[in-house]
C-alpha positions as CSV (number, residue, x, y, z in Angstrom):
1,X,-30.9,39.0,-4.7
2,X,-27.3,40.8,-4.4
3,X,-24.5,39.3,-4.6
4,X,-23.9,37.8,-1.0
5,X,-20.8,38.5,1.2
6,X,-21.3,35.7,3.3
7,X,-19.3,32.7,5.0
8,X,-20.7,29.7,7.7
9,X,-19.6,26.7,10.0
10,X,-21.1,23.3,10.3
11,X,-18.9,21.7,12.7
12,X,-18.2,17.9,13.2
13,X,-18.0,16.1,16.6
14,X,-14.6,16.7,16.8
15,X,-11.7,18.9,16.0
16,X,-12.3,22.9,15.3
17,X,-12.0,22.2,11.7
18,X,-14.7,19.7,11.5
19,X,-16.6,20.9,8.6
20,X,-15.1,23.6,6.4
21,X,-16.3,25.5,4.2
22,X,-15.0,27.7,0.7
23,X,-14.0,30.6,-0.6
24,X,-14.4,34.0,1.6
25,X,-16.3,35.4,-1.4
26,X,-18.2,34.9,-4.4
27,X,-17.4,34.8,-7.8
28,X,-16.3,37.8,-8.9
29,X,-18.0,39.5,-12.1
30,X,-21.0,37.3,-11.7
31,X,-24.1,39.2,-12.1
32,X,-26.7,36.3,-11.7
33,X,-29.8,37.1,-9.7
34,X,-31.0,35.6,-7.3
35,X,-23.6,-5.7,5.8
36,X,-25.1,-8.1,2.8
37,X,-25.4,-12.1,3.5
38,X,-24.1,-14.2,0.8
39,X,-26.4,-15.4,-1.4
40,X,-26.8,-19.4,-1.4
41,X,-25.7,-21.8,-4.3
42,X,-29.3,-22.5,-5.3
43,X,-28.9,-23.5,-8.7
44,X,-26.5,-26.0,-10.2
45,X,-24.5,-29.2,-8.3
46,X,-22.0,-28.9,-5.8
47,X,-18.8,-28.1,-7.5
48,X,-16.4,-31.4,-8.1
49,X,-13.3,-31.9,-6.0
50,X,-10.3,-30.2,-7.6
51,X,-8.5,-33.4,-6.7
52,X,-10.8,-36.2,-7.6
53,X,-13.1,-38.0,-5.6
54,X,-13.1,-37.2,-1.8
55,X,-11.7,-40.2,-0.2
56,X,-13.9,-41.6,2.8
57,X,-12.7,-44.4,5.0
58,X,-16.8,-45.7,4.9
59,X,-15.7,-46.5,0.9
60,X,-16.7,-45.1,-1.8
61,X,-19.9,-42.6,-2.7
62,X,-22.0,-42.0,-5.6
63,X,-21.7,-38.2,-6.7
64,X,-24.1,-36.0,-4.6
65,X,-27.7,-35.4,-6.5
66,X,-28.6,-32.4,-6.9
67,X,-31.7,-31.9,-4.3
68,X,-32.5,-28.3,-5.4
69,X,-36.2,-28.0,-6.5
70,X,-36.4,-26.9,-9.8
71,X,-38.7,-23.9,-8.7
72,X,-35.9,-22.3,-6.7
73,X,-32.9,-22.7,-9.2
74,X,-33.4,-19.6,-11.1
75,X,-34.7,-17.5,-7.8
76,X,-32.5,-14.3,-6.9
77,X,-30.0,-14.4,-4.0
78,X,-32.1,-12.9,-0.7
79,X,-29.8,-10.0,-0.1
80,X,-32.1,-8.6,-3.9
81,X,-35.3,-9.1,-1.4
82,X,-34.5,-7.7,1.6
83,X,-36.5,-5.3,3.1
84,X,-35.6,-2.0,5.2
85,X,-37.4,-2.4,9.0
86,X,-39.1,1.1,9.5
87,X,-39.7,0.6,13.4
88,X,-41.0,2.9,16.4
89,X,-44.7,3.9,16.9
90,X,-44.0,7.6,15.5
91,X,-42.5,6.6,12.2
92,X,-44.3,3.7,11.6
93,X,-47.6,5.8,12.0
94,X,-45.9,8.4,9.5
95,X,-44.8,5.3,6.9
96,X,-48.6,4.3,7.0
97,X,-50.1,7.6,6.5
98,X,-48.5,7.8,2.8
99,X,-47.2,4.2,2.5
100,X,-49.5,1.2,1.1
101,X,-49.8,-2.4,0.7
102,X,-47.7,-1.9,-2.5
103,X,-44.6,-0.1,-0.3
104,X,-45.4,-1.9,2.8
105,X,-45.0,-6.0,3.0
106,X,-45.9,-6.3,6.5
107,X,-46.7,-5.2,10.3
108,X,-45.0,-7.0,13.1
109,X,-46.9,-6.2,16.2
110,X,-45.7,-7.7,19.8
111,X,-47.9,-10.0,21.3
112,X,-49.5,-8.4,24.5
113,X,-49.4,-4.9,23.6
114,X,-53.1,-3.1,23.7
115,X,-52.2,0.6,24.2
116,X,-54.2,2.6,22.2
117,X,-51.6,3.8,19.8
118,X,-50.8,0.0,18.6
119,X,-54.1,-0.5,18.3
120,X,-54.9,2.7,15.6
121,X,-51.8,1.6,14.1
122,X,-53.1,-2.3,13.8
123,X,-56.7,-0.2,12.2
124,X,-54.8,1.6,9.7
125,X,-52.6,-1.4,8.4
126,X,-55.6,-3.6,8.1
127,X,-58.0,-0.7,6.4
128,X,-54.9,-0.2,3.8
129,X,-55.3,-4.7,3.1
130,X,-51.3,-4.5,4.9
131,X,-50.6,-8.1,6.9
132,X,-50.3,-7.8,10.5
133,X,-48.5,-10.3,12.1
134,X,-48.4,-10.9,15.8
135,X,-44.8,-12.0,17.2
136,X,-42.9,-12.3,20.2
137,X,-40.4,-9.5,21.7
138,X,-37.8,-11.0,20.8
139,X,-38.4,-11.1,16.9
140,X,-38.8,-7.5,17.1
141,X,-35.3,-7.3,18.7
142,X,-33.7,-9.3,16.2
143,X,-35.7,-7.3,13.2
144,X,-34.9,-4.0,14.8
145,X,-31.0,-5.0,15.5
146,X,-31.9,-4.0,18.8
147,X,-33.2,-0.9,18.4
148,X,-35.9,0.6,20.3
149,X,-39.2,-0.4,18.5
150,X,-41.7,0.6,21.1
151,X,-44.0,-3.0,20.0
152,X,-44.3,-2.2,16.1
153,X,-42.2,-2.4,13.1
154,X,-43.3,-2.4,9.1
155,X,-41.0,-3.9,6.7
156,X,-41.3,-1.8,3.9
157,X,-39.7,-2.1,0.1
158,X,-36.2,-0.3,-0.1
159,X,-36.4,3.7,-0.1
160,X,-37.1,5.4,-4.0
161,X,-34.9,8.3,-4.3
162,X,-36.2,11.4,-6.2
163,X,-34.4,13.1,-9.0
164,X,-32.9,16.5,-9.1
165,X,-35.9,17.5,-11.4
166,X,-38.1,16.0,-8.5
167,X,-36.9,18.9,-6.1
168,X,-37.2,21.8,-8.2
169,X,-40.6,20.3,-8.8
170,X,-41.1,19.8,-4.9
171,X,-40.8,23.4,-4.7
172,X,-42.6,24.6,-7.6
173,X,-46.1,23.0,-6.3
174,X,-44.9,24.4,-3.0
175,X,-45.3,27.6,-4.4
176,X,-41.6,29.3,-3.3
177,X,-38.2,29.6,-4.6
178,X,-36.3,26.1,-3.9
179,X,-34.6,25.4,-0.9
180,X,-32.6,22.5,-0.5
181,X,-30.2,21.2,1.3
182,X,-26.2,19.3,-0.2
183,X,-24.8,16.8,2.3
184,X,-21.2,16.8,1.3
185,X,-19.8,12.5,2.7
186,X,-22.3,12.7,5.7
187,X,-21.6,9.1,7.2
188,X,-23.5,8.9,10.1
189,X,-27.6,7.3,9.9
190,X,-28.2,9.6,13.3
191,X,-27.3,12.7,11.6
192,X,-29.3,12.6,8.4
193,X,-32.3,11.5,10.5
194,X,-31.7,14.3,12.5
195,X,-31.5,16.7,9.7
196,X,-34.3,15.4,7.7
197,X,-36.4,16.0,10.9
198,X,-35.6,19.3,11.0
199,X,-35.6,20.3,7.3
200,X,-39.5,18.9,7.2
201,X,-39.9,21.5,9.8
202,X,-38.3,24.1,7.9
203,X,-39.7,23.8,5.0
204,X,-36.7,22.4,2.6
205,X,-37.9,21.2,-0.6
206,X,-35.2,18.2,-0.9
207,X,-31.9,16.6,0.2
208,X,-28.7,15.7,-1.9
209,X,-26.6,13.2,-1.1
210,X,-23.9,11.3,-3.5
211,X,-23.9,7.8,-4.2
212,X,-20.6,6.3,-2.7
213,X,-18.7,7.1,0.7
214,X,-22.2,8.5,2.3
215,X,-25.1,7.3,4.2
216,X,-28.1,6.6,2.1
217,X,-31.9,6.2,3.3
218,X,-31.9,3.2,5.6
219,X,-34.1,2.1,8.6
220,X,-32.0,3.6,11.2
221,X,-32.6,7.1,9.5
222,X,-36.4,6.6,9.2
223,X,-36.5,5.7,12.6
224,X,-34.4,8.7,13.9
225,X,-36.2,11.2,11.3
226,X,-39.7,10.2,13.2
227,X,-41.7,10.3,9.5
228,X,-39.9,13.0,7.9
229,X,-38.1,10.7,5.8
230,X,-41.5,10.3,4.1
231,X,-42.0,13.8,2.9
232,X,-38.3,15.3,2.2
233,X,-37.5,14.3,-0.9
234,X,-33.8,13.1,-1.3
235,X,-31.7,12.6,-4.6
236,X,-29.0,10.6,-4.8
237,X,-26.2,11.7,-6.8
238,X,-22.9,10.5,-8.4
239,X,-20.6,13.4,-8.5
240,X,-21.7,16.0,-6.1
241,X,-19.2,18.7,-7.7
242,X,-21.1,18.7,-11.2
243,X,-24.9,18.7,-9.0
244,X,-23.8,21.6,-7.7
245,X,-22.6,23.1,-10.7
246,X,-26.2,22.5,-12.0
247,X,-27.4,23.8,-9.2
248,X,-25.8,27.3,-10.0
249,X,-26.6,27.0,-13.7
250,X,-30.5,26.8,-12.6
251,X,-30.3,30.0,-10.6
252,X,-29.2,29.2,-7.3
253,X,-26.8,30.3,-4.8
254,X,-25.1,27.6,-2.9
255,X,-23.8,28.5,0.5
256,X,-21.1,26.6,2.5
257,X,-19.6,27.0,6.2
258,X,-16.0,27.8,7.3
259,X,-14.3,29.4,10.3
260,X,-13.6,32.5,8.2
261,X,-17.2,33.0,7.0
262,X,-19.6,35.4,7.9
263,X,-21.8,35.4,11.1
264,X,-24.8,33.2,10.3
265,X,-27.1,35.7,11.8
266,X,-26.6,38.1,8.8
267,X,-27.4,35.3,6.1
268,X,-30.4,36.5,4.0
269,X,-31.1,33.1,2.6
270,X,-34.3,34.5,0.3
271,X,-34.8,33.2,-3.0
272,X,-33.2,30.0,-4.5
273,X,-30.7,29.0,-2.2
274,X,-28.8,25.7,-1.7
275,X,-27.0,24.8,1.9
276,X,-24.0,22.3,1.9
277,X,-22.9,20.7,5.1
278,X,-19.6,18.8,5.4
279,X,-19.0,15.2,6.6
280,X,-18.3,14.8,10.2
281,X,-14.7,14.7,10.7
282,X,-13.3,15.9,7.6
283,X,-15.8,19.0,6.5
284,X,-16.4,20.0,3.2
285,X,-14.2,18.3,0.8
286,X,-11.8,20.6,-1.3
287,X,-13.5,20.3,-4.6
288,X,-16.9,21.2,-3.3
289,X,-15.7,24.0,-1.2
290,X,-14.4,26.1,-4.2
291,X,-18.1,26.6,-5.8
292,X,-19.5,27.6,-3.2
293,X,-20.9,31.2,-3.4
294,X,-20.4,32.7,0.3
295,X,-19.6,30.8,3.0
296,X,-21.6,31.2,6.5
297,X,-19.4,30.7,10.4
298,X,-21.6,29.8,13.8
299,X,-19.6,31.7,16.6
300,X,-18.8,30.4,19.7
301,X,-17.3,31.5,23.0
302,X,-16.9,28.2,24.9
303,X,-14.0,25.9,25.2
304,X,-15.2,23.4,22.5
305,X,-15.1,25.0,19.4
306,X,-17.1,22.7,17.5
307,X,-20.7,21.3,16.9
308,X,-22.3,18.1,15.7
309,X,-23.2,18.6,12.1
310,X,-26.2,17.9,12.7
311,X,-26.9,20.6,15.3
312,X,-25.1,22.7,13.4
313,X,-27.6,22.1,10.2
314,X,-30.0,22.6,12.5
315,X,-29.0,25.9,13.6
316,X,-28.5,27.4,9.8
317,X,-31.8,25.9,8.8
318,X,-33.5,27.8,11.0
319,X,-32.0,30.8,10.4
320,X,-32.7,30.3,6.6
321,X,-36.6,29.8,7.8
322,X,-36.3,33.0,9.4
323,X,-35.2,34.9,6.7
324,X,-37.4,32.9,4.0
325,X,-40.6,33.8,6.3
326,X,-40.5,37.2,6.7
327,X,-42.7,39.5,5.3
């Protein structure tokens, strides 16, 4: 693969800048190829008061007992059992087809509903030994925060992340040069789920995200990513900078947006390529922008200027497909 002159735009929501990109060229000289409750005080007395016993106008009191069972002293706080809410008939369909009783605690059904569709889904939970529960609307609302559960929701065991060995695998059993895809701060649940939709379509191997200051795999995103969530790998990452770093030093080009870049339409995005889209409002942050390879633009002639990252994702994925199909 020769040595790309490219450059790219992922745009936020807002502002022309939205998500910036890197360099306007490669490397030179480089001849490479190619919100938590609090848990409750359920071990130990009441603490004493700090100045002596409480005074009470119906006289004095003997020193609470301790009424804690002993059983439940030592338990863990419930915010270390919680369980993400996969909800919606589409992605609760997808979360049984590879999911189990051992990744799935339960299935909330709403009392009343026979359509068809709850009733394949009630099948598959009971073939695969997963407890159905029948409940009323309203416990699906409060579950759900609200959202729009269509009559189902499974509450699953929190989301495994893959490692970065995990994608390159991904793609080796796919039988193609690895594709994936660096989310540089992407804060909002929609967007991922949007963009892990459309990167199952695509064909991208995996998804990295870092560990702090980004959205992370969470029932909103499963919900918006209708299933996808369950077959795009994503690795979670605590300095994205050295990942991508890696990234290069295992043979792949990593590609960024900007204003200045070149027209997407021209991207040849064969081989091992990696795609980094900026955070919504800010773009891509200074330190990853300066390794990118080439950087890629979206042009536009209308009076916004700008385009949800996740449309924008959208857009250069599909390009890369394009490219990456031919024959």
């Amino acid at each position: 693969m020769a040595k790309p002159n490219a450059h790219s735009e992922s745009q936020g929501p807002t502002g022309r800048g939205a998500t910036t990109g890197g360099p306007k060229g490669g490397r030179g000289g480089d001849n490479r190829p190619g919100s938590r409750r609090p848990s409750n005080n359920r071990g130990g007395q009441r603490p004493a008061n700090r100045g002596g016993e409480r005074p009470s106008s119906r006289g004095d009191r003997k020193p609470r007992a301790n009424v804690v069972p002993e059983k439940y002293r030592d338990r863990p706080s419930d915010a270390e059992h919680e369980d993400e809410f996969v909800f919606g008939r589409h992605a609760v369909e997808e979360a049984l087809k590879v999911g189990s009783s051992k990744t799935i605690n339960k299935l909330f059904v709403q009392t009343g509903l026979n359509a068809d569709q709850i009733r394949n889904i009630v099948q598959k939970a009971t073939k695969a030994k997963i407890l159905v529960s029948s409940v009323p609307k309203a416990k699906l609302d409060l579950l759900s925060d609200g959202g729009n559960h269509q009559g189902v929701l499974v509450a699953m065991t929190p989301y495994a992340y893959a490692t970065l060995d995990e994608l390159f695998e991904h793609a080796q059993n796919a039988g193609h040069a690895p594709f994936f895809l660096v989310l540089d701060n992407l804060e909002d649940p929609h967007n991922l789920g949007s963009i892990m939709r459309t990167a199952d379509a695509v064909g991208v191997d995996g998804i990295i995200i870092p560990k702090h200051r980004a959205v992370g795999l969470t029932s909103t995103v499963a919900k918006i990513s209708t299933g996808a969530i369950e077959h795009v790998p994503v690795a979670k990452v605590t300095n994205l900078a050295a990942t991508i770093k890696t990234l290069k030093d295992r043979g792949m080009w990593v590609f960024g947006t900007a204003m200045d870049g070149q027209d997407f339409r021209e991207w040849d995005a064969q081989g091992a390529v990696a795609l980094v889209i900026g955070n919504e409002g800010k773009g891509i942050s200074p330190g990853v922008a300066k390794l990118m390879d080439a950087t890629l633009t979206i042009p536009m002639v209308g009076h916004v200027q700008s385009l949800n990252a996740s449309v924008a994702a959208g857009i250069l994925m599909y390009q890369a497909f394009t490219a990456r199909t031919k024959a």
